[in-house]
C-alpha positions as CSV (number, residue, x, y, z in Angstrom):
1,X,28.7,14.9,-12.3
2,X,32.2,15.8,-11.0
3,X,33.5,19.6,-12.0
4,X,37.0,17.9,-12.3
5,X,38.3,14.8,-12.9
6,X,42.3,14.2,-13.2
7,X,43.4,11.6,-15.1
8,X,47.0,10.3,-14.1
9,X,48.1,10.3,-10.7
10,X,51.9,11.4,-10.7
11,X,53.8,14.4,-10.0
12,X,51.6,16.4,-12.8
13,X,48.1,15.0,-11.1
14,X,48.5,15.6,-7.6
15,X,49.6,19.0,-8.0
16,X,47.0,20.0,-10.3
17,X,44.9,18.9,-7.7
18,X,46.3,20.7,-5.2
19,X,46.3,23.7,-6.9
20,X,42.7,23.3,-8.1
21,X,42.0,22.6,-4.1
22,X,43.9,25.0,-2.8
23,X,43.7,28.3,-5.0
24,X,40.7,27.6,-7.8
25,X,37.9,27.1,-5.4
26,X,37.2,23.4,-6.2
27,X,35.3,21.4,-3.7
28,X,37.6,18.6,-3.0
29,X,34.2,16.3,-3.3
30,X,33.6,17.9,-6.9
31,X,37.0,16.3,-8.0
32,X,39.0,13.3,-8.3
33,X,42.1,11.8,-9.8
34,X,42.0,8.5,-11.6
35,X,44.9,6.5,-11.8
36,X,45.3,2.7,-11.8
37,X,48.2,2.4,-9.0
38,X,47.3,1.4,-5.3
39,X,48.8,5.2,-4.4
40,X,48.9,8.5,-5.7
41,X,52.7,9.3,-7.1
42,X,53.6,5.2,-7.0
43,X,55.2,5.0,-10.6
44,X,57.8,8.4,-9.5
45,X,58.4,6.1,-6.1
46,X,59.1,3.2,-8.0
47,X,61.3,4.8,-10.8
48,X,63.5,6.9,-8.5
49,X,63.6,3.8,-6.3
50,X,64.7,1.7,-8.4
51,X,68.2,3.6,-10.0
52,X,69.5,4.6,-6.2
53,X,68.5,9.0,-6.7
54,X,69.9,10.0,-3.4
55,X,68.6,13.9,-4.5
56,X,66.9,15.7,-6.9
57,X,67.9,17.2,-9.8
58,X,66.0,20.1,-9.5
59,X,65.8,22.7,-6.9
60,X,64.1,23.0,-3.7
61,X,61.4,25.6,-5.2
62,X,60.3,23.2,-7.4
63,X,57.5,20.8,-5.2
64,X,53.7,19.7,-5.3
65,X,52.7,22.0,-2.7
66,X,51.6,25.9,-3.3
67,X,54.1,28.1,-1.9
68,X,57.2,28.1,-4.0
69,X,59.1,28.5,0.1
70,X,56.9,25.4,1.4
71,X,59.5,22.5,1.1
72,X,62.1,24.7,2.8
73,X,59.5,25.7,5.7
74,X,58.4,21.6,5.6
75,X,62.5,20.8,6.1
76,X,62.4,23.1,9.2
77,X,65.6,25.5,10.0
78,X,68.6,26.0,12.2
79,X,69.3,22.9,14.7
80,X,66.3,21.4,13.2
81,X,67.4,20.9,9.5
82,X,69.0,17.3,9.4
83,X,72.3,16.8,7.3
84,X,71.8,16.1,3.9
85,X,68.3,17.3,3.4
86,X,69.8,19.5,0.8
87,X,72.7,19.4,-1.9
88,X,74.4,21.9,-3.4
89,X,74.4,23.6,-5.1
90,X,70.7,25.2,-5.9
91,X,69.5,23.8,-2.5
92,X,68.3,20.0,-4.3
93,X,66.0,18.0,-1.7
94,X,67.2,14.1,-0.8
95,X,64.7,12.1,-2.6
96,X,63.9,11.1,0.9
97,X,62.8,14.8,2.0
98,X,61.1,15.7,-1.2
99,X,58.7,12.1,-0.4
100,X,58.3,13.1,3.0
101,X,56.7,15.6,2.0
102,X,55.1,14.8,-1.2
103,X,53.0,12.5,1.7
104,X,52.5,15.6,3.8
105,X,50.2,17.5,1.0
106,X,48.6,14.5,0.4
107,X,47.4,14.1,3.3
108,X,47.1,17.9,4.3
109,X,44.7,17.9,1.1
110,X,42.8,14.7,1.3
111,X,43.9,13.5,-2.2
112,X,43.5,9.4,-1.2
113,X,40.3,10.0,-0.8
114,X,39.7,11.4,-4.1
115,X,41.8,8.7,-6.0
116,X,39.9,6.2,-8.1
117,X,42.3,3.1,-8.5
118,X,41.4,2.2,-11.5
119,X,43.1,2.5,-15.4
120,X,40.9,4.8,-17.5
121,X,40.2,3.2,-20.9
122,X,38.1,5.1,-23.1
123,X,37.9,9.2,-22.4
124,X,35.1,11.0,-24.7
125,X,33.7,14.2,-24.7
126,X,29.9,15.2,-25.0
127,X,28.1,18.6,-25.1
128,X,28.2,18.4,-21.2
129,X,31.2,17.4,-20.3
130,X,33.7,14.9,-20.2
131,X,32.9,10.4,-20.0
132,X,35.9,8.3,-18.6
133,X,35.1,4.2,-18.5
134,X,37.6,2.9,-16.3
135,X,38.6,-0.7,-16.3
136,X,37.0,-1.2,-12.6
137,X,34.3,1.8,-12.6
138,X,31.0,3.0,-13.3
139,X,31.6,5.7,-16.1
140,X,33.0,9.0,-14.7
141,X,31.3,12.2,-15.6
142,X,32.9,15.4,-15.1
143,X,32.7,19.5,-17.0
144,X,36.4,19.4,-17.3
145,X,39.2,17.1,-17.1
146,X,42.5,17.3,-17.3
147,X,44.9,14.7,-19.1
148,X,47.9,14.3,-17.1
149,X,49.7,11.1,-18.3
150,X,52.9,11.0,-18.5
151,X,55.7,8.8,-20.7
152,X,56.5,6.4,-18.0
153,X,54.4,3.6,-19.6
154,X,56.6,3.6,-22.5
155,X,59.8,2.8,-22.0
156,X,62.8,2.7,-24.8
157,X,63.6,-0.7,-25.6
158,X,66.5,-0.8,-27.9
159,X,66.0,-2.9,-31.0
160,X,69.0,-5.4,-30.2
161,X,67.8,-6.3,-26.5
162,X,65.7,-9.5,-26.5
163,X,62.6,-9.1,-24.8
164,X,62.0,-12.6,-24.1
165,X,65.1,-13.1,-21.9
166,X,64.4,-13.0,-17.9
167,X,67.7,-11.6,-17.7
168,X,67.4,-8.5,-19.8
169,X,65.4,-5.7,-17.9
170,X,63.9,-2.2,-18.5
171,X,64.5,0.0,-15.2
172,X,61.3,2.0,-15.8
173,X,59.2,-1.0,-16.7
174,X,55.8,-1.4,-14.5
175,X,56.2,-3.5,-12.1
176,X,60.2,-3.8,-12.4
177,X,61.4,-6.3,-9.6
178,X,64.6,-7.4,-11.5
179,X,67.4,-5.9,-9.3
180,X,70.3,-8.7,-8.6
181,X,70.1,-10.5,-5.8
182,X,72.5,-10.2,-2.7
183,X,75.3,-12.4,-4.2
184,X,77.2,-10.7,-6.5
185,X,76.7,-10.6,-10.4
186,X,77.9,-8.8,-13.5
187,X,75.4,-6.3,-14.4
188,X,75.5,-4.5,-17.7
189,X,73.8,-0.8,-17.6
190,X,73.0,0.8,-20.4
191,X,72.4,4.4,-21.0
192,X,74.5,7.7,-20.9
193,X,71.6,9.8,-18.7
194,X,71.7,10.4,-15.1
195,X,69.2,7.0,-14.5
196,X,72.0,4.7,-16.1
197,X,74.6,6.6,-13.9
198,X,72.6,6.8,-10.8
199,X,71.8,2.9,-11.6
200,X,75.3,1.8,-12.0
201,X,76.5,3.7,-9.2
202,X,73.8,1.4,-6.7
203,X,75.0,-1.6,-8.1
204,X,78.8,-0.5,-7.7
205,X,78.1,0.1,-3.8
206,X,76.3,-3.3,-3.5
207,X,79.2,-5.1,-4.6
208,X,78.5,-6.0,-8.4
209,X,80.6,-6.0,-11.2
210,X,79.2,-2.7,-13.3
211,X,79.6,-2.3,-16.8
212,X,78.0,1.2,-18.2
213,X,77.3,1.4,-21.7
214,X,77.0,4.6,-23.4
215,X,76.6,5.7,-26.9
216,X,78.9,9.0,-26.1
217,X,80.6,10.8,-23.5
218,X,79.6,11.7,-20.2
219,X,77.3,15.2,-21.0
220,X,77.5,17.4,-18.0
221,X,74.3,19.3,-17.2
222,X,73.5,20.8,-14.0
223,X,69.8,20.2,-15.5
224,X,68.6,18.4,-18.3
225,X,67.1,21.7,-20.1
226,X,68.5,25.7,-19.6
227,X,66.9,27.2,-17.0
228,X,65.7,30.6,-19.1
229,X,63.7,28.0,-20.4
230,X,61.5,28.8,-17.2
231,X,61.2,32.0,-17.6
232,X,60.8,34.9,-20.9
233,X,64.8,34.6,-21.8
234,X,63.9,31.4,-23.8
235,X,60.3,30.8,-24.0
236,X,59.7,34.5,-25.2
237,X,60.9,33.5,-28.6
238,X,59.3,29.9,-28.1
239,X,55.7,31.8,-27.6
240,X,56.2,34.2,-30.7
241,X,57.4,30.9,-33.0
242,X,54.2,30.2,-35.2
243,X,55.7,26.6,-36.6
244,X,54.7,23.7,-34.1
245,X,57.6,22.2,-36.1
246,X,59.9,24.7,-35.8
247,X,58.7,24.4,-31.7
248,X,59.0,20.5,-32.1
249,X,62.6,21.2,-33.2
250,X,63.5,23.9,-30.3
251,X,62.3,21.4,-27.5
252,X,64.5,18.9,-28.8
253,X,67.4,21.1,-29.3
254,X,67.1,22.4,-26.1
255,X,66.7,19.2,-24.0
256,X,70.3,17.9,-22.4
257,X,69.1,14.6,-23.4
258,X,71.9,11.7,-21.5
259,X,73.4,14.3,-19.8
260,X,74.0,13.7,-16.1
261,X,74.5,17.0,-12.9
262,X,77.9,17.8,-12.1
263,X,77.7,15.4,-9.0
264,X,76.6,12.5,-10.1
265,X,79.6,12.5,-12.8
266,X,81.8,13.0,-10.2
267,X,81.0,10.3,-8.5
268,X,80.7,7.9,-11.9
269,X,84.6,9.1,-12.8
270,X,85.6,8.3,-9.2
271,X,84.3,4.8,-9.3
272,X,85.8,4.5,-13.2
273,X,88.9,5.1,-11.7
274,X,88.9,3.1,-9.0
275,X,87.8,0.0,-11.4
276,X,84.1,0.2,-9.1
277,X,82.1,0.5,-12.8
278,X,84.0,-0.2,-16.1
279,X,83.1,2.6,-18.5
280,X,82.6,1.2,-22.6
281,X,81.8,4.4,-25.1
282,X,80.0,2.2,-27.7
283,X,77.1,1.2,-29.0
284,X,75.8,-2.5,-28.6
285,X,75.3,-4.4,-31.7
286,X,73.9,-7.1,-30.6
287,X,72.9,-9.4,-27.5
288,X,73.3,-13.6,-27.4
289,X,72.4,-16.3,-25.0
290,X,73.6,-18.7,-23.4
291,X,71.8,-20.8,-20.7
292,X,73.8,-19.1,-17.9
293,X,75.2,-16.1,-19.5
294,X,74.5,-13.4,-21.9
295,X,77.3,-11.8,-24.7
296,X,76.8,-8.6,-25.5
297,X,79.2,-7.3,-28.7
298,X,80.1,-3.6,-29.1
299,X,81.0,-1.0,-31.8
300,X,84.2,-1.3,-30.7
301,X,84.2,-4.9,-30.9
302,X,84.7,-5.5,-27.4
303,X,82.6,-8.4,-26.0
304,X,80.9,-8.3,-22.5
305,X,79.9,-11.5,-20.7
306,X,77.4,-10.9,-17.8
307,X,74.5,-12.4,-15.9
308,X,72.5,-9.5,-16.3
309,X,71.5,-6.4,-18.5
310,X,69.6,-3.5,-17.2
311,X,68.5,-0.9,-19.7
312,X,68.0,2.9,-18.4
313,X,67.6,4.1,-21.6
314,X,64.7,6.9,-21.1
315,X,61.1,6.9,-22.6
316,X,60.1,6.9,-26.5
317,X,59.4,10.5,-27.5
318,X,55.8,9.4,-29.1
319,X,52.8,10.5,-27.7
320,X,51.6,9.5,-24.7
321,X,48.3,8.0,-23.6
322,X,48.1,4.8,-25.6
323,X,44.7,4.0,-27.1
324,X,42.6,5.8,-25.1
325,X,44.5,8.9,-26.4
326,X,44.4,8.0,-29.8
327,X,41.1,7.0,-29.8
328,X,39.8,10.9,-28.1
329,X,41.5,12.4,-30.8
330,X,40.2,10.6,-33.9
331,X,36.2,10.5,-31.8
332,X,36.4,14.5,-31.4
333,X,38.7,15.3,-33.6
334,X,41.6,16.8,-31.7
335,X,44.1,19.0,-33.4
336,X,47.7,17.9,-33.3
337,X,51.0,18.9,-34.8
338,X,53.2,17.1,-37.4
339,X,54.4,14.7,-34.1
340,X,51.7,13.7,-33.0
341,X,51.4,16.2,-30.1
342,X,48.4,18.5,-28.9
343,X,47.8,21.9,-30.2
344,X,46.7,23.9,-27.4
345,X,45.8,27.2,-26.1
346,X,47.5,29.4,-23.8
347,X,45.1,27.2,-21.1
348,X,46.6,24.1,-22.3
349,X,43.6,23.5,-23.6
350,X,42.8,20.9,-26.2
351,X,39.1,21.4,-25.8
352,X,36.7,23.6,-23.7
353,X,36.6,21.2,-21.2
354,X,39.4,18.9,-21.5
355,X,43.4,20.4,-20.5
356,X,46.8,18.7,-20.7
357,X,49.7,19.0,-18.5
358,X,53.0,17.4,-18.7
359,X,54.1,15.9,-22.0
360,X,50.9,16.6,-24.2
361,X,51.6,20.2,-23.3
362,X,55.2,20.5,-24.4
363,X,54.3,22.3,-27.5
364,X,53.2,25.2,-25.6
365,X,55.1,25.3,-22.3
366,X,58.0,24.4,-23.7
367,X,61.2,21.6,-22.9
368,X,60.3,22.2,-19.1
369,X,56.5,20.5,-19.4
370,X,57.3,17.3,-18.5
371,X,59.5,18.2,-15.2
372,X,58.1,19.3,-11.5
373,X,58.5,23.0,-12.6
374,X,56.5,22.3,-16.0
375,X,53.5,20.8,-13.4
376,X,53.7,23.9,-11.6
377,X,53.5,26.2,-14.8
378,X,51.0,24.2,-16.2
379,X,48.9,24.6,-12.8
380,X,49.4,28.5,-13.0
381,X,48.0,28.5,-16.6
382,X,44.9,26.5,-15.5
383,X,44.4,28.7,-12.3
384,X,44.5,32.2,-14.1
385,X,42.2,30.8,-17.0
386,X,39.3,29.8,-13.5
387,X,40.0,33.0,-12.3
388,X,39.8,34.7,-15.7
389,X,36.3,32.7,-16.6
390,X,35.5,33.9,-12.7
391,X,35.7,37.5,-13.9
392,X,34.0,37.0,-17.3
393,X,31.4,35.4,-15.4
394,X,30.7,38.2,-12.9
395,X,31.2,41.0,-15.4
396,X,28.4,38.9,-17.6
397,X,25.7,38.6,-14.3
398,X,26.8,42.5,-13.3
């Protein structure tokens, strides 16, 4: 029997196993992370990947390693720090850094090794621990896991975009491999958040034709929730709120949903007006087909003909998890809130020996849970409540 198993191997699982590694005393052979990709953190390498982010949106103290300085030291200083590593302002690693060394603590760590490449389908929980039967696995036994799935397997799909079309595409589907082809095409983005700005912005610099379609304005947003939400200017008031709807309805407030940085809409009203990307503030009504183009009719009943329609319209807000979720909550019972979420304790935990992180802990740590700083708070909650059950323990044999 493990004395962790991870389940989800993204930004949220590999740093809540490096933290577990590296500062809670776990035996890296007494853990392992289960996720069905053929490498730990594939689906944020693919996603990123796909819409052209050149940097991150969130600072440089925000990373999978332990020290909040450890990206900085990793980019070296002086003569040795490359152009471009960081943008202003808030110091925001390239994408290209922040891999580099995403790779770097995997390796330093040994987390390959512990990666079982294979989808967990059915979690339960016993009087001894916790059961995962993956799809290409013996069952995994563990004392404690830790649910770290994320939204990224459910995409938005608007209701008037065909899914049967080959030429009508989510960005953050699995497996995307529908970006236009060297010759140039018309390309329809649609999406008012910084993925449909970064996306259109790609395609502008590989010589399409780019139409972005937004529902509103361009939202500016240095990031996509205030940052006292990190700390006790916000989240004081969020911890003393008893309601996990009033909580449901402060995370929502609070999130700068379709809202792109300060750069990034700089650069989107340069290429508006220098006719790069044609800018429509409208909804779509609906989509038709022909066999060698597609219509799209807006609110404003302007008609765009293209040969190619990329959504980058986010993730639903329902829970995440799928089945296997809803299927440990009705077996043992799980509390949840009005939407669907978990109700957890300070621990983020759901269970005695089963913790969340990420989205399925929004309702305690706030707007933040889903981002790289909400893996990192979620990792310091889990690390105090070891050390905490460390000193219980002690006091208890003493």
């Amino acid at each position: 029997m493990l004395d962790w198993l991870i389940i989800g191997g993204g930004i949220h699982g590999v740093h809540l196993a490096v933290r577990l590694i590296g500062e809670g005393g776990v035996a890296p052979d007494r853990l392992r992370i289960i996720d069905p990709a053929d490498r730990l953190l594939e689906r944020w390498r693919a996603c990123t990947a796909t819409v052209g982010m050149t940097h991150l949106r969130s600072p440089a103290v925000h990373h999978l390693d332990i020290p909040s300085n450890a990206l900085q030291r990793f980019a070296g200083g002086g003569k040795k720090r490359k152009v471009g590593r960081f943008a202003s302002p808030y110091n925001r690693p390239s994408l290209e850094l922040f891999n580099s060394h995403c790779d770097y603590v995997v390796e330093r760590f040994e987390l390959s090794r512990l990666h079982i490449k294979t989808r967990a389908l059915v979690c339960s929980l016993d009087s001894d621990g916790v059961v995962v039967k993956g799809a290409c696995q013996s069952d995994l036994r563990a004392r404690h896991a830790v649910l770290a799935v994320g939204a990224t397997e459910q995409p938005l799909w608007p209701p008037w975009a065909p899914r049967d079309d080959a030429r009508v595409h989510h960005v953050f589907a699995i497996g995307f491999d529908a970006w236009p082809t060297d010759h140039e095409e018309t390309v329809v983005v649609v999406g008012g958040g910084i993925s449909a700005g970064q996306a259109a912005l790609r395609l502008s610099r590989e010589g399409h034709r780019v139409h972005l379609v937004a529902r509103h304005a361009l939202r500016e947003h240095q990031f996509d929730s205030d940052p006292g939400w990190l700390g006790p200017k916000h989240m004081a008031r969020f911890g003393r709120e008893a309601s996990l709807d009033r909580r449901r309805r402060m995370i929502r407030e609070a999130r700068h949903r379709g809202s792109v940085p300060p750069d990034v809409r700089r650069k989107l009203r340069r290429a508006v007006d220098r006719g790069r990307i044609v800018w429509h503030e409208a909804a779509i009504h609906d989509a038709t087909a022909s066999p060698d183009r597609l219509r799209l009719r807006l609110s404003t009943s302007a008609v765009i003909d293209c040969d190619r329609v990329l959504l980058a319209t986010g993730f639903s807000s329902t829970r995440p998890g799928g089945r296997m979720v809803d299927e440990l909550v009705e077996s043992a019972s799980l509390p949840c809130a009005g939407c669907g979420y978990p109700v957890v304790d300070h621990a983020l935990r759901w269970h005695p020996r089963l913790h969340v992180s990420g989205p399925l802990a929004e309702l305690e740590l706030g707007p933040t849970a889903r981002n790289i700083a909400g893996a990192r708070r979620a990792a310091d909650r889990l690390i105090d409540a070891l050390r905490n059950e460390d000193l219980a323990s002690t006091r208890k044999v003493s």
